[in-house]
C-alpha positions as CSV (number, residue, x, y, z in Angstrom):
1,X,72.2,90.9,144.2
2,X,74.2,89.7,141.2
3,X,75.6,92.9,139.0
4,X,75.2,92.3,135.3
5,X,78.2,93.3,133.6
6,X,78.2,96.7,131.1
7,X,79.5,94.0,128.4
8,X,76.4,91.6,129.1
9,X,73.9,94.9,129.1
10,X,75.3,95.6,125.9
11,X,74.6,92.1,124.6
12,X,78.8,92.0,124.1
13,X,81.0,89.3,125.4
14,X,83.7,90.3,127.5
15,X,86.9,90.4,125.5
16,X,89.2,87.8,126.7
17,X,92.7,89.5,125.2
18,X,93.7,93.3,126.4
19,X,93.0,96.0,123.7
20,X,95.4,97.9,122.3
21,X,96.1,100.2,119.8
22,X,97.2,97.4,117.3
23,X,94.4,95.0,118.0
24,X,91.8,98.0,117.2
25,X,94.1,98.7,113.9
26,X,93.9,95.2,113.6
27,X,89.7,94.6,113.9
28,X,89.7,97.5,112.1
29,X,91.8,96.2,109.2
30,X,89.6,93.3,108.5
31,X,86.4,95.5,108.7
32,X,87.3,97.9,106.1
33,X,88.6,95.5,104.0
34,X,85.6,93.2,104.4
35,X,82.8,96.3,104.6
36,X,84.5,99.1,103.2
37,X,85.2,102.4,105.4
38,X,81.7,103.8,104.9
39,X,80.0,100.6,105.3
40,X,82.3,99.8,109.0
41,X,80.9,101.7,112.2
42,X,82.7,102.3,115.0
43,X,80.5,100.0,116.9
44,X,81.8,97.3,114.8
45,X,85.1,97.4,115.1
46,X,84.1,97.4,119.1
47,X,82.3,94.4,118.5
48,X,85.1,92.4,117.1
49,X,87.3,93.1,120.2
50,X,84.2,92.7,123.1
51,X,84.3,96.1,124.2
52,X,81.9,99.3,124.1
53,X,81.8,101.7,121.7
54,X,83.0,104.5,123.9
55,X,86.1,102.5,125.1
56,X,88.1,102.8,121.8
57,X,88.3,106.7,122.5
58,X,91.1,105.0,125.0
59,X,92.8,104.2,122.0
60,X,91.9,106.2,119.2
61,X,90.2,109.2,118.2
62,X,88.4,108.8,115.2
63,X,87.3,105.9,112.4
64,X,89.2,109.1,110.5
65,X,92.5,108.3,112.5
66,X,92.6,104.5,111.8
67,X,91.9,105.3,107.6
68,X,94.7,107.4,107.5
69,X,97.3,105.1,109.7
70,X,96.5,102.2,107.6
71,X,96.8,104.2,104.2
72,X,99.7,106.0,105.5
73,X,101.7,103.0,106.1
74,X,101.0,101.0,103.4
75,X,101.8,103.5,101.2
76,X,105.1,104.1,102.4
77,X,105.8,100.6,103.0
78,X,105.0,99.9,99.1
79,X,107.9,102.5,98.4
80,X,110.2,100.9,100.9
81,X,109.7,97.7,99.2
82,X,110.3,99.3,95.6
83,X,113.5,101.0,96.5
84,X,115.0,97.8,98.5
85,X,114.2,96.0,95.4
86,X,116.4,97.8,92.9
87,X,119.0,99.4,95.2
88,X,122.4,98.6,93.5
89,X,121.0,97.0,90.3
90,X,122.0,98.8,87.2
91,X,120.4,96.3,84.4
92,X,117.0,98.2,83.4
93,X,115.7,94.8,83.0
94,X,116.4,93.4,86.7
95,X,115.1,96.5,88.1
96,X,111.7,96.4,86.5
97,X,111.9,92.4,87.2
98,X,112.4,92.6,91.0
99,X,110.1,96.1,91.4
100,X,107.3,94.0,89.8
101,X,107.6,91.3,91.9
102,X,108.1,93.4,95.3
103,X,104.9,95.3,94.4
104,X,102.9,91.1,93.4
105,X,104.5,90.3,96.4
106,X,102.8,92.9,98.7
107,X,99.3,92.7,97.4
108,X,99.4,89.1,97.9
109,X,100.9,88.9,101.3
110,X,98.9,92.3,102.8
111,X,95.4,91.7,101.1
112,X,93.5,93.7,103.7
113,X,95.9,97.2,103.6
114,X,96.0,96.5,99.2
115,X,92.1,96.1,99.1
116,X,91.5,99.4,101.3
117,X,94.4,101.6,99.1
118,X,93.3,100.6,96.5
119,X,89.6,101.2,97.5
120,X,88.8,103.8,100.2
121,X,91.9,106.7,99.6
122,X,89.1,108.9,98.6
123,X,87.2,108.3,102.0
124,X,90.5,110.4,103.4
125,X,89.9,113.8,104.3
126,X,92.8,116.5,103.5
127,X,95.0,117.0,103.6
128,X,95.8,113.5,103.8
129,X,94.5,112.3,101.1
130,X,96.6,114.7,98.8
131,X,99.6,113.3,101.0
132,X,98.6,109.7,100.2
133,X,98.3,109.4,96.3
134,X,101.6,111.7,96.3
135,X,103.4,108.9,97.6
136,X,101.4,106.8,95.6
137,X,102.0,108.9,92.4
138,X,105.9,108.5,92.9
139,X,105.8,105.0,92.8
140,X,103.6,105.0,89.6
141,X,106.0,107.7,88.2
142,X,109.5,105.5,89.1
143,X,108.0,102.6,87.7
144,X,106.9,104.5,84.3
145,X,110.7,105.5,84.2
146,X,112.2,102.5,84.2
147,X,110.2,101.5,81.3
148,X,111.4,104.6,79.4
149,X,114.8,103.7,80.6
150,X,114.6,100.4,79.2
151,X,113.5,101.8,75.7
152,X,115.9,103.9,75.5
153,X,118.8,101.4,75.8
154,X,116.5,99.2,73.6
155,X,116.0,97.0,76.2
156,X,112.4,97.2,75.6
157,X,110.6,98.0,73.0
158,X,107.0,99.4,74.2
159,X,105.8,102.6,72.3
160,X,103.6,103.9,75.3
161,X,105.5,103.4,78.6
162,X,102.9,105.0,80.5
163,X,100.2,102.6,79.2
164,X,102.8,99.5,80.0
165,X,103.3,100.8,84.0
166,X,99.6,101.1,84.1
167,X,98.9,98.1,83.0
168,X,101.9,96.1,85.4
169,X,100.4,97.9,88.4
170,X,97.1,97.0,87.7
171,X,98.1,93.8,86.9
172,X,99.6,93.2,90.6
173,X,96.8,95.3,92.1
174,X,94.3,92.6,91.2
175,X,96.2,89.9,93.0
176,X,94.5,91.2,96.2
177,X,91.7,90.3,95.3
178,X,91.6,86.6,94.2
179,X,94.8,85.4,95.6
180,X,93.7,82.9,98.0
181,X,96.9,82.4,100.7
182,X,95.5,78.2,101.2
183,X,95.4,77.7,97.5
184,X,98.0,75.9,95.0
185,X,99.9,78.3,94.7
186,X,102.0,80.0,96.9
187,X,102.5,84.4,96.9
188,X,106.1,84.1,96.4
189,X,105.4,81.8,93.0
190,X,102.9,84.1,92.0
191,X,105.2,87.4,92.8
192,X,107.9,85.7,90.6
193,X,105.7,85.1,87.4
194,X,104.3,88.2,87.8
195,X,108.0,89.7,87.1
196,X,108.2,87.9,84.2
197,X,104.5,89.0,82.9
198,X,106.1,92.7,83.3
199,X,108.7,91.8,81.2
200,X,107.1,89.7,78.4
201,X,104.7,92.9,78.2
202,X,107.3,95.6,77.8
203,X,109.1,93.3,75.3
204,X,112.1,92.7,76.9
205,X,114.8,91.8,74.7
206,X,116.5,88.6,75.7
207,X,118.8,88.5,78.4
């Protein structure tokens, strides 16, 4: 007699690939940037990869777990990004330039991790989710003082630098979500004029 398969009971295909811890980060990547993180069960990030439900405890222990990795590392990542971008330059105006662009650059070239930051950090329990936006809050902070920096050489000449860094983050924030990679453009063009947004909107003063 012919045993039928736990996969073909479940009405799941057999995956074909192994799973791993990265391919269920992966699947689950896609699904919460797709769904959200309340709108992705567990049983649908088993889906994508062919298994059962039960079988990602092998590699994980909660849809919890996989929020936090993904937040935790793109977080730190954005900083990474922001401090090799301005490491050794002293003109206030080539720092905000390249910390601009690094941040466009990321949103457009890591849609899925910018569209569940950006969206699902309050799904976090704590303490990670205090952990999470303090990261985030240092970035938003060094960003705001380079604008004031800037002003106070008179290389810029905005009267509310707080307003000006919210309004460049946001700016590169929205990237994620209609930057389309097989479009006319390409994310590193995009990155670049988005540097030179920054600066038209802090007034730079010529350079």
């Amino acid at each position: 007699m012919t045993r039928v398969s736990d996969h073909a009971r479940d009405g799941v295909p057999p995956h074909r690939e192994p799973v791993t811890e990265r391919s269920v980060r992966e699947a689950a990547l896609t699904l919460f940037a797709e769904r959200g993180y309340h709108g992705t069960a567990l049983r649908d990030i088993a889906g994508e990869l062919g298994i059962r439900t039960p079988s990602l405890y092998n590699h994980i222990s909660s849809k919890q777990e996989l929020l936090r990795g993904i937040l935790r590392e793109t977080t730190e990542l954005v900083w990474a990004d922001f401090e090799a971008a301005i490491a050794d330059i002293d003109d206030v105006i080539e720092r905000l330039r390249r910390a601009v662009v690094a941040y466009a650059l990321r949103h457009a070239t890591h849609r899925r991790e910018a569209l569940i930051v950006n969206r699902d950090v309050a799904c976090l329990d704590e303490p990670a989710r205090s952990e999470i936006m303090a990261v985030r809050r240092r970035h938003e902070r060094a960003i705001r003082q380079i604008i004031a920096e800037g002003n106070a050489q008179g290389a810029f000449a905005v009267q509310t630098p707080f307003l000006a860094s919210f309004g460049i983050l946001e700016m590169c924030v929205s990237v994620a979500r209609w930057f389309d990679p097989s479009g006319p453009l390409r994310a590193e063009e995009i990155a670049l004029d988005y540097g030179e947004f920054a600066l038209r909107l802090v007034a730079a003063s010529h350079r």
